[in-house]
N, C-alpha and C positions, 0 to 999 in steps of 0.2 A: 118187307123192310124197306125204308126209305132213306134215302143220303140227298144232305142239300148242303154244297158247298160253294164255296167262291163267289157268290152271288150277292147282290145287292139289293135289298127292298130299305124304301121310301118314298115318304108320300100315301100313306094307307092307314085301314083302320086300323089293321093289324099288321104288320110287319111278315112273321111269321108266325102261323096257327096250325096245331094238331089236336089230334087227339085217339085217334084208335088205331095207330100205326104204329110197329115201332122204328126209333128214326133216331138218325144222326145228325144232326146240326153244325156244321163246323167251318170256319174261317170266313164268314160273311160280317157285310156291312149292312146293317138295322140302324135305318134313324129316319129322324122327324116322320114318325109315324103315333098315332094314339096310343096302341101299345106296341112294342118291339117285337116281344114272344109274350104271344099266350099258351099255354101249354093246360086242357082239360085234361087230365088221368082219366083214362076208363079201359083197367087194368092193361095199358102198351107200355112200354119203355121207352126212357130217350136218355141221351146224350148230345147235351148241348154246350161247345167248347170252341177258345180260340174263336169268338167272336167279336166284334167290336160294335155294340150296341150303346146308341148314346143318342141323346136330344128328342128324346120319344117324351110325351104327357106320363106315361108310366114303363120303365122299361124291360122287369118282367112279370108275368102276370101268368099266377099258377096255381092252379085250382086240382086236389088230388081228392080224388075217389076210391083208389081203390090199394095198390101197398107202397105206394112212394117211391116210385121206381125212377123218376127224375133225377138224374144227375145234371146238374149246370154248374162245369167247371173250369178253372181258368178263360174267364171271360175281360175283356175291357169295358164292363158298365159305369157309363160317366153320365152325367147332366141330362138326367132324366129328372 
């Protein structure tokens, strides 16, 4: 399992990306990046909360494969 908190990404192609891990996401600053969060499903779990993603080309970006296990909630997605 993975936890990524307090942290800052900008300036990338991706902000923040997973995908066969399961992970936490939580209280980070995501912008001006291409996308914010990509998130591929292949069957891990996430929780991604308490972010402030904003000013990205596309902010979140989520591709599910296998049972939907992505939660992304209480987030501040603006001006993407």
């Amino acid at each position: 399992k993975a936890l990524i908190t307090n942290s800052v990404f900008r300036n990338n192609v991706d902000g923040v990306r997973f995908s066969t891990v399961n992970i936490v996401v939580r209280g980070n600053a995501i912008y001006n990046n291409r996308h914010g969060l990509r998130y591929e499903e292949r069957r891990s779990k996430a929780l991604v909360t308490e972010n402030d993603i904003r000013r990205n080309k596309v902010g979140v970006f989520v591709v599910t494969r296998s049972e939907d296990q992505a939660r992304i909630v209480r987030n501040n997605i603006v001006e993407n």
